[in-house]
DRENDO-1510 file (C-alpha; in Angstrom, 1 decimal, always signed):
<recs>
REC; n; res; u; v; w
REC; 1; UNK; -0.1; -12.6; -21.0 .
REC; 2; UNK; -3.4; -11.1; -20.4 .
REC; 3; UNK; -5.4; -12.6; -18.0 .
REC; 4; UNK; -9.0; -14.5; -18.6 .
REC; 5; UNK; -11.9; -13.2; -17.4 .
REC; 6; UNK; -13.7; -15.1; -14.6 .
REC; 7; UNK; -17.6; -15.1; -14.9 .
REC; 8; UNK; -19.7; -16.6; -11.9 .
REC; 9; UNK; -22.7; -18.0; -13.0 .
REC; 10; UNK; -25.9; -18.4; -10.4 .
REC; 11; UNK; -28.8; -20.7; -11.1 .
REC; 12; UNK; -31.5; -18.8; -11.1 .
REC; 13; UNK; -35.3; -20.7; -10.9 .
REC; 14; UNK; -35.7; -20.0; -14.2 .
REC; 15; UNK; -32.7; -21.8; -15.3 .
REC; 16; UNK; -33.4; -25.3; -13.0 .
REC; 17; UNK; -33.5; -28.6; -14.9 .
REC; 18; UNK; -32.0; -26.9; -18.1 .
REC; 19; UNK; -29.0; -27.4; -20.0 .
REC; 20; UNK; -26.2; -26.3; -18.7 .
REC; 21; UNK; -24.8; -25.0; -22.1 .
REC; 22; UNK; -28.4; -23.3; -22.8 .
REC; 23; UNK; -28.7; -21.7; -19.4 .
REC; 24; UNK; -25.0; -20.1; -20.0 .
REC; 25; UNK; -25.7; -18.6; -23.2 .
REC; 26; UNK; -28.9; -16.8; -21.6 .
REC; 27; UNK; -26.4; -15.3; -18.8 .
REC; 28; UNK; -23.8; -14.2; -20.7 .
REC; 29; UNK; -25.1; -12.7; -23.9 .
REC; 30; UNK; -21.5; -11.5; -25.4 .
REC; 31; UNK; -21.2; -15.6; -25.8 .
REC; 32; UNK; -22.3; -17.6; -28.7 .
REC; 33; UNK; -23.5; -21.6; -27.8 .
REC; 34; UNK; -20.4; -23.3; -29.7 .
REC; 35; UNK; -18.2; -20.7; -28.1 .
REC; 36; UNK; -19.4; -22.0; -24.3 .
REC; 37; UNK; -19.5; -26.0; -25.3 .
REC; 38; UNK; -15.9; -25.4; -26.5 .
REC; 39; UNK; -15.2; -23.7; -22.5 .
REC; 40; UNK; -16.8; -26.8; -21.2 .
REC; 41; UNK; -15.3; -29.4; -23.6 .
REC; 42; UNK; -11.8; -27.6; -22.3 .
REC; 43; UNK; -12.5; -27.7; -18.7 .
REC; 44; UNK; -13.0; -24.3; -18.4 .
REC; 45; UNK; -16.4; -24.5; -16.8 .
REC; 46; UNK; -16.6; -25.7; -13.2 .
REC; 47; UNK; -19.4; -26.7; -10.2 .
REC; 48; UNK; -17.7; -26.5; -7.2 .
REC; 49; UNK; -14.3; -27.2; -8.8 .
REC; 50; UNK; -15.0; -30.3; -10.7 .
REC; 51; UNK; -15.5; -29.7; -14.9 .
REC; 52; UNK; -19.0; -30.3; -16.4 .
REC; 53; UNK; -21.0; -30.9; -19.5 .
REC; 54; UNK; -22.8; -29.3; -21.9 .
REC; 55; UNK; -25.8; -31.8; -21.5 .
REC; 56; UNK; -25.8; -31.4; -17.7 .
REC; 57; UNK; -29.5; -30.4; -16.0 .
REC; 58; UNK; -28.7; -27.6; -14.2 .
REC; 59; UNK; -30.0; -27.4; -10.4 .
REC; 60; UNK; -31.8; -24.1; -8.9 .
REC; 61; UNK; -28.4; -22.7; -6.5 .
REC; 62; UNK; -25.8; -23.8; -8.4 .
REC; 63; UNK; -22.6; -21.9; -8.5 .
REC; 64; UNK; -20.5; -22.4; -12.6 .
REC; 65; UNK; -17.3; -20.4; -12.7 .
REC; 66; UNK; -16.3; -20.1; -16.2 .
REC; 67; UNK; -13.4; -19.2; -17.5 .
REC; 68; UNK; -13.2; -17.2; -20.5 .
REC; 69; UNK; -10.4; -16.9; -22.9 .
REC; 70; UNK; -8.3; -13.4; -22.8 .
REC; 71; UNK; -7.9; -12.2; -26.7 .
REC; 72; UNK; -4.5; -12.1; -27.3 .
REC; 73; UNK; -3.0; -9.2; -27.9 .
REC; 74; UNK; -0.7; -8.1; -31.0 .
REC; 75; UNK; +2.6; -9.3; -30.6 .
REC; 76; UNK; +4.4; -5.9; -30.9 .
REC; 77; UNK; +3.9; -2.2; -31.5 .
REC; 78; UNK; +5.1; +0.4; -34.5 .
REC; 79; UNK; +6.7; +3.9; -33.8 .
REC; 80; UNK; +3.9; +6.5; -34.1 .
REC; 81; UNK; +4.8; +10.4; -34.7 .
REC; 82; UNK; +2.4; +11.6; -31.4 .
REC; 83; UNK; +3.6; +14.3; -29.2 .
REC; 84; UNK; +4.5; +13.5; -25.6 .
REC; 85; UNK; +4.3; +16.1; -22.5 .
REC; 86; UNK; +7.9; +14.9; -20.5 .
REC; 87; UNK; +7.9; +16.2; -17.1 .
REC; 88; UNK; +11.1; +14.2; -16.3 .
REC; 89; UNK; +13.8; +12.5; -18.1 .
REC; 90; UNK; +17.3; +11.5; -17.8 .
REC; 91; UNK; +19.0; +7.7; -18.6 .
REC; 92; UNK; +17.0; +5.3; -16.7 .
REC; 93; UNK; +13.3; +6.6; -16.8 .
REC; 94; UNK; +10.9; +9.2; -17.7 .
REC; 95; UNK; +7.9; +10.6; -16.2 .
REC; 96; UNK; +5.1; +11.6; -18.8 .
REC; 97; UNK; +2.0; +13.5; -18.6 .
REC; 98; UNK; -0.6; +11.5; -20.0 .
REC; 99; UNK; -3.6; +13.0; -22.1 .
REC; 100; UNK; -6.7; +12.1; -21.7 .
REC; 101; UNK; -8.3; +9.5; -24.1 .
REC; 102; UNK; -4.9; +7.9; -25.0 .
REC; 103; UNK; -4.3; +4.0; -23.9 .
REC; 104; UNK; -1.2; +3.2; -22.1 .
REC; 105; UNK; +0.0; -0.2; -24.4 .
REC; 106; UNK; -1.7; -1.6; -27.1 .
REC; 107; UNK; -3.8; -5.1; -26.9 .
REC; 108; UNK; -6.9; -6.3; -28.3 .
REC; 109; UNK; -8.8; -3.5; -30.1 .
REC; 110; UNK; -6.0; -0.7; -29.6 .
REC; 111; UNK; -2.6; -1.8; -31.9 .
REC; 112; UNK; -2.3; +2.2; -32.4 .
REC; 113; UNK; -2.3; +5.7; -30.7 .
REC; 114; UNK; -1.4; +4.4; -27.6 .
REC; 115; UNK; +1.6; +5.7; -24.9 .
REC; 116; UNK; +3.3; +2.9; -25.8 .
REC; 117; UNK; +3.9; +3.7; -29.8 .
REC; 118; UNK; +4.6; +7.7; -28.8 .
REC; 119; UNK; +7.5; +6.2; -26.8 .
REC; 120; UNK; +9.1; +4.0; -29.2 .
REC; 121; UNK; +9.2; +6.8; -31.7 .
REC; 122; UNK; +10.1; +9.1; -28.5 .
REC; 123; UNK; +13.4; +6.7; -29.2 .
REC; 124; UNK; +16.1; +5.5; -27.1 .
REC; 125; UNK; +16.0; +2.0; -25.1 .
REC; 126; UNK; +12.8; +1.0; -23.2 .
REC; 127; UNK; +12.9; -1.8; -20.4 .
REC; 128; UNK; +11.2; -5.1; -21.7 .
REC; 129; UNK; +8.2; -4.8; -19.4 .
REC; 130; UNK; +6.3; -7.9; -17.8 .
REC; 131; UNK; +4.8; -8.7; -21.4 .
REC; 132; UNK; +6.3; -7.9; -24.9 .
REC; 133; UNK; +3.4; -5.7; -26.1 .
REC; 134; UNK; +4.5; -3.3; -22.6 .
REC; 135; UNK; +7.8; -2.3; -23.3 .
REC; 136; UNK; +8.8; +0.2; -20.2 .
REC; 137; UNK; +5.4; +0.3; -18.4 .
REC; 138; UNK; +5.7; +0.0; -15.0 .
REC; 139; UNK; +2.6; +1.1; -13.9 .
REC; 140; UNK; -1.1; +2.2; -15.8 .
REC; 141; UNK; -3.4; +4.8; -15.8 .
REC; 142; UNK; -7.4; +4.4; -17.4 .
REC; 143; UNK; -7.5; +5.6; -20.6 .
REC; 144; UNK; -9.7; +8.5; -19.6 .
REC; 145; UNK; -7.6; +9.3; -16.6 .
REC; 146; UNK; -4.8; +11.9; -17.3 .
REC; 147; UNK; -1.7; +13.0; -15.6 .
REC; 148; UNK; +1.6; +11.3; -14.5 .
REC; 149; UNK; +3.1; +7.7; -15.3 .
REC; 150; UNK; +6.5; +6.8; -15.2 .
REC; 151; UNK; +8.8; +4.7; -17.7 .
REC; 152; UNK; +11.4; +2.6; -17.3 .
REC; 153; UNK; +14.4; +2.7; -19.7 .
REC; 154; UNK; +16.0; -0.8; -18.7 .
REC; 155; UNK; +14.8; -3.9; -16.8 .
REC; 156; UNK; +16.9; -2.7; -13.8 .
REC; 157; UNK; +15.0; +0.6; -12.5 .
REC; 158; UNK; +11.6; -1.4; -14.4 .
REC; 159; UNK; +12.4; -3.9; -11.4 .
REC; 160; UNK; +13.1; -1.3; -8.6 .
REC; 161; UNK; +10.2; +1.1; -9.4 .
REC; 162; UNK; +7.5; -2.2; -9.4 .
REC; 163; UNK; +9.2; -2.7; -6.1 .
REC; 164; UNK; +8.6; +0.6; -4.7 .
REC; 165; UNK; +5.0; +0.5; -6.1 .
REC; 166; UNK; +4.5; -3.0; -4.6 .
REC; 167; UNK; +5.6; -1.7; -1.1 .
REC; 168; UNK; +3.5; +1.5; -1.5 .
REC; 169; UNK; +6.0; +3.6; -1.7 .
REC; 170; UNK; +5.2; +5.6; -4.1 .
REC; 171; UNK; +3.3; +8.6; -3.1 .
REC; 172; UNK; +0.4; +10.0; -5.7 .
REC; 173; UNK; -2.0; +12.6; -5.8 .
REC; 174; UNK; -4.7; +12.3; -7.8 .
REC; 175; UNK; -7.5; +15.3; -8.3 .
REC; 176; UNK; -10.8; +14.2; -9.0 .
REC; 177; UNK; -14.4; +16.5; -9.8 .
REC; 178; UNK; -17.0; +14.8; -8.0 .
REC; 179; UNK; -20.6; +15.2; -7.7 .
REC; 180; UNK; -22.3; +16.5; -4.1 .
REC; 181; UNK; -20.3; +17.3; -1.0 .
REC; 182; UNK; -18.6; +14.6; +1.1 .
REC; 183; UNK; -19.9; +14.7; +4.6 .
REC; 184; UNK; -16.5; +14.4; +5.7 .
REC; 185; UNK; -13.0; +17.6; +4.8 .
REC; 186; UNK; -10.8; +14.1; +4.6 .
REC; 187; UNK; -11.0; +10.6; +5.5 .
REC; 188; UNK; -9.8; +7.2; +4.1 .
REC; 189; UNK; -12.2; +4.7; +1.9 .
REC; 190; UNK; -10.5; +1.1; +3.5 .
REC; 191; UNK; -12.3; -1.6; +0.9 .
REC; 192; UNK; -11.5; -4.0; -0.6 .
REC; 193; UNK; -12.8; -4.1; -4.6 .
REC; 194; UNK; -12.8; -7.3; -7.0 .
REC; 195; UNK; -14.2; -7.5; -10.6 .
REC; 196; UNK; -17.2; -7.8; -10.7 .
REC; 197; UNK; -19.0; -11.1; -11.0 .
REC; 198; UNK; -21.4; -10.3; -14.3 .
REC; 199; UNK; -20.3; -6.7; -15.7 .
REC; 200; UNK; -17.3; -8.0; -16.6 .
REC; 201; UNK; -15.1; -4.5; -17.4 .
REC; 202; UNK; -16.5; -3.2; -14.1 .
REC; 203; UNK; -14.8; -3.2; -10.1 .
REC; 204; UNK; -17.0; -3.9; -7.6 .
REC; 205; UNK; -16.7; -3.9; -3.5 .
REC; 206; UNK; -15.9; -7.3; -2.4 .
REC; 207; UNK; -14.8; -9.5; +0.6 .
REC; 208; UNK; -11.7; -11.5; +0.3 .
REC; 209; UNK; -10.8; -13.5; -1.4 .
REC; 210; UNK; -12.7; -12.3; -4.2 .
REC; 211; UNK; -12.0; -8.7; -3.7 .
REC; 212; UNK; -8.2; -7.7; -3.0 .
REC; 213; UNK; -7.4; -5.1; -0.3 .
REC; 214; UNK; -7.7; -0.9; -1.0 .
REC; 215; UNK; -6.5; +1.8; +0.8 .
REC; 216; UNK; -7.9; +5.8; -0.4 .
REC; 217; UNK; -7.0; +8.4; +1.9 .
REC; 218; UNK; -9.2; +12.0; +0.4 .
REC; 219; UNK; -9.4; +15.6; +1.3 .
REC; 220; UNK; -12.1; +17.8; -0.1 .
REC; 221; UNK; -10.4; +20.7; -1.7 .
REC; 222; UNK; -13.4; +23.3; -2.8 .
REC; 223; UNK; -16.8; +23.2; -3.2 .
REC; 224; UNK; -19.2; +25.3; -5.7 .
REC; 225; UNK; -22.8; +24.7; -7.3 .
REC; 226; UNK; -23.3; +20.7; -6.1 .
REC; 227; UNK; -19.5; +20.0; -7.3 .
REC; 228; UNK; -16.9; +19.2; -5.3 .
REC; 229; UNK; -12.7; +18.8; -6.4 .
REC; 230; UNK; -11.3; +16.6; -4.1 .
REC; 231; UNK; -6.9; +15.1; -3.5 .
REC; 232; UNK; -7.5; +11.5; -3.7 .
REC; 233; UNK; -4.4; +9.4; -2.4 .
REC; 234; UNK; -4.2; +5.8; -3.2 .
REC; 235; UNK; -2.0; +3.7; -0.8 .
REC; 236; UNK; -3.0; +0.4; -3.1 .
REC; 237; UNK; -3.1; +0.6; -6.7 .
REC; 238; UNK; -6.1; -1.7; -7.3 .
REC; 239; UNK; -8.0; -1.2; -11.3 .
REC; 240; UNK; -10.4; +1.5; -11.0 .
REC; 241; UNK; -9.8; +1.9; -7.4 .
REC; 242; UNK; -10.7; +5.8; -6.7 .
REC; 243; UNK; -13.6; +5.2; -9.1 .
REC; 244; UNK; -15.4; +2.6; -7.2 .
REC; 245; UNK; -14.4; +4.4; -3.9 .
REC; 246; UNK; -15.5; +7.4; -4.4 .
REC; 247; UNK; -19.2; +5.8; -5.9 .
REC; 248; UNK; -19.3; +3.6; -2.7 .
REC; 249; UNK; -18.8; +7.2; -0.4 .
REC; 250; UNK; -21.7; +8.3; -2.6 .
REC; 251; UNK; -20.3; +10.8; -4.6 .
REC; 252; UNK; -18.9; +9.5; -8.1 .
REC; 253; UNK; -16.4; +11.5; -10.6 .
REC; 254; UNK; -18.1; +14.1; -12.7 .
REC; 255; UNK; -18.1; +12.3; -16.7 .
REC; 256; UNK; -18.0; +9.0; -15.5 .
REC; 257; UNK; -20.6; +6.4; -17.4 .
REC; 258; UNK; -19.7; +3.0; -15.3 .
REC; 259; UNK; -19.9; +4.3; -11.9 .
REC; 260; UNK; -22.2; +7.5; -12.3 .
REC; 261; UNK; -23.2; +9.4; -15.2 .
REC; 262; UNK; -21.8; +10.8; -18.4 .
REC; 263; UNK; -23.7; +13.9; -18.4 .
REC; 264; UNK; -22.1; +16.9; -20.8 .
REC; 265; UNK; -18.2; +15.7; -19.8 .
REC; 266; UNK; -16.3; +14.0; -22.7 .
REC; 267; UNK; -14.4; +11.5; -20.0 .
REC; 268; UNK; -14.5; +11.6; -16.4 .
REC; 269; UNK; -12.5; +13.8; -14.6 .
REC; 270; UNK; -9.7; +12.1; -12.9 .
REC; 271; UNK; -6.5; +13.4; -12.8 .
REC; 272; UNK; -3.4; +12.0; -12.0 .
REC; 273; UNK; -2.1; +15.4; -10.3 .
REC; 274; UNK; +1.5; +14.1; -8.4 .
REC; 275; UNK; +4.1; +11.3; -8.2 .
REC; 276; UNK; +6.9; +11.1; -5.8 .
REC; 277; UNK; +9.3; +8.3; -6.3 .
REC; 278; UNK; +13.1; +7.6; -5.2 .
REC; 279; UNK; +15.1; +6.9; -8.3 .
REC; 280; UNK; +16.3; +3.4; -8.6 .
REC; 281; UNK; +19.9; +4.5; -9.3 .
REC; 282; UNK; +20.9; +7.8; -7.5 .
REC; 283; UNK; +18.4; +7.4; -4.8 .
REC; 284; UNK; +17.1; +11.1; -5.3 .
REC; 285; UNK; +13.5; +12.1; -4.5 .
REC; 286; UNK; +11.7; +12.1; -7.7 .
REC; 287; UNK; +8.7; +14.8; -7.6 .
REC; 288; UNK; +6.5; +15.4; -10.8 .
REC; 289; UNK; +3.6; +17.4; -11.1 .
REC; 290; UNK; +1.1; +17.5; -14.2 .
REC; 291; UNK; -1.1; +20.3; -15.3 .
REC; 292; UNK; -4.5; +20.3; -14.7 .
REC; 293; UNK; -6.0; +19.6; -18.2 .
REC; 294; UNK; -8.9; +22.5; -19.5 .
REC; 295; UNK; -11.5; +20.0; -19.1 .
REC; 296; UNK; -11.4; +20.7; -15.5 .
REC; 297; UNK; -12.5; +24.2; -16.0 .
REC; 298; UNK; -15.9; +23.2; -17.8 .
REC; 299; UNK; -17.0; +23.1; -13.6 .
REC; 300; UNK; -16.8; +26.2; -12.1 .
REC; 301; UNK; -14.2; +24.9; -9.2 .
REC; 302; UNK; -11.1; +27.1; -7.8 .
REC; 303; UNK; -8.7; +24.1; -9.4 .
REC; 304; UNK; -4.5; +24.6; -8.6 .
REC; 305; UNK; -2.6; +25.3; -11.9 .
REC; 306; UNK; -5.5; +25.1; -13.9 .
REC; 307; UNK; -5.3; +25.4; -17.7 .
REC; 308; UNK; -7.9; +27.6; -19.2 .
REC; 309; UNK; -10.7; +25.9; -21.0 .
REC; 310; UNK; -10.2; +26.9; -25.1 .
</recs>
């Protein structure tokens, strides 16, 4: 099930001795006023744990958490005719390389296109995933992020390989284009991130408990004309974790709108480059490497394995 999304809510001066159910309609403009009496009339909005009232005067300070309803996603996907880039396959799993701009399962706004209907038509069995619209993802990339993911063919190896991701076992290598020149050849980004508070679709630094532990170790691969490509290598697998590291060391990926800037790129340029597993059922070392997509080459950067730009 997809989960809610938690908004915290600050009093401002502006909003003392108001209605509460006025004052949340100003702060979160993507709600309409029935939408947020129905939250409170359910108990989804809280001050300081306890549920609340529409009519409530709010007080200058006060902390709401509200609760927002995920949409629900469609129930199943359909078998769609898209071509998939296998780097690895045999009876339990499959490693694919992921384009750009494709979604890994379908849910609210995307029923079609995604990773998930190319494998169904791919054929054969897939495990049944966590939640019914996610058959045999184990893991997920952004939808502008390319590169590897692994699929699990039966709810066996779908268990194993969410163990081995859960332990950080799993060793990936991401590439990412970055703007400026880390002070730094290599380091590690130790910080924990959270969603953030407002900007609901955005990660943000934040102390626990609020913000969940990640781990980025980096090396700074080449530099040329204020770019920079960079090996990213996540030991946690937080959402949008090399993202908001790599904004908070000052330098954000090349094509990125949340944490930098669009500029001329179509998406931003993250790449998942490598992914070294142990297979579930013969206990072999698992190594898959995707080609660098052409976007890459749109900055002038030395990039391994490269595809020309067309």
């Amino acid at each position: 099930m997809t989960e809610p999304a938690i908004h915290e809510i600050t009093a401002s001066e502006e909003d003392n001795r108001q209605r509460l159910d006025m004052v949340l309609v100003r702060h979160l403009h993507h709600l309409s006023r029935s939408k947020i009496q129905s939250l409170v009339k359910s108990g989804r909005v809280t001050l300081g744990g306890k549920p609340v009232r529409s009519s409530d005067e709010v007080q200058t300070g006060n902390l709401f958490l509200i609760e927002e309803e995920a949409p629900k996603p469609p129930a199943g996907a359909r078998p769609e005719d898209i071509p998939l880039e296998i780097l690895h396959e045999d009876a339990d799993l499959l490693v694919v390389n992921k384009p750009a701009g494709m979604v890994v399962h379908i849910g609210a706004g995307h029923e079609e296109g995604t990773l998930v209907n190319a494998l169904l038509h791919h054929g054969g069995a897939l495990s049944s995933g966590s939640e019914e619209h996610r058959p045999g993802i184990v893991h997920r990339l952004d939808k502008e992020t390319s590169g590897c993911i692994v699929v699990a063919k039966n709810d066996q190896t779908h268990a194993a390989l969410s163990a081995q991701f859960a332990d950080r076992q799993v060793k990936k290598t991401y590439l990412a284009i970055i703007r400026g020149r880390p002070r730094h050849t290599k380091g590690t980004i130790d910080l924990a991130i959270g969603r953030h508070p407002v900007q609901r679709q955005k990660m943000t630094p934040r102390r626990p408990p609020s913000g969940r532990d990640a781990v980025t170790d980096y090396e700074l691969l080449a530099i040329r004309d204020g770019w920079s490509l960079v090996a990213c290598m996540p030991r946690t697998g937080r959402t949008h974790q090399i993202r908001v590291h790599l904004q908070h060391l000052g330098h954000p990926i090349a094509g990125d709108p949340l944490y930098g800037k669009r500029d001329h790129f179509e998406r931003h340029l993250l790449h998942a480059w490598k992914l070294e597993f142990t297979h579930p059922q013969s206990g072999e070392s698992i190594r898959c490497t995707a080609p660098v997509p052409g976007d890459f080459a749109l900055v002038p950067l030395p990039v391994p394995g490269a595809k020309s730009q067309p």
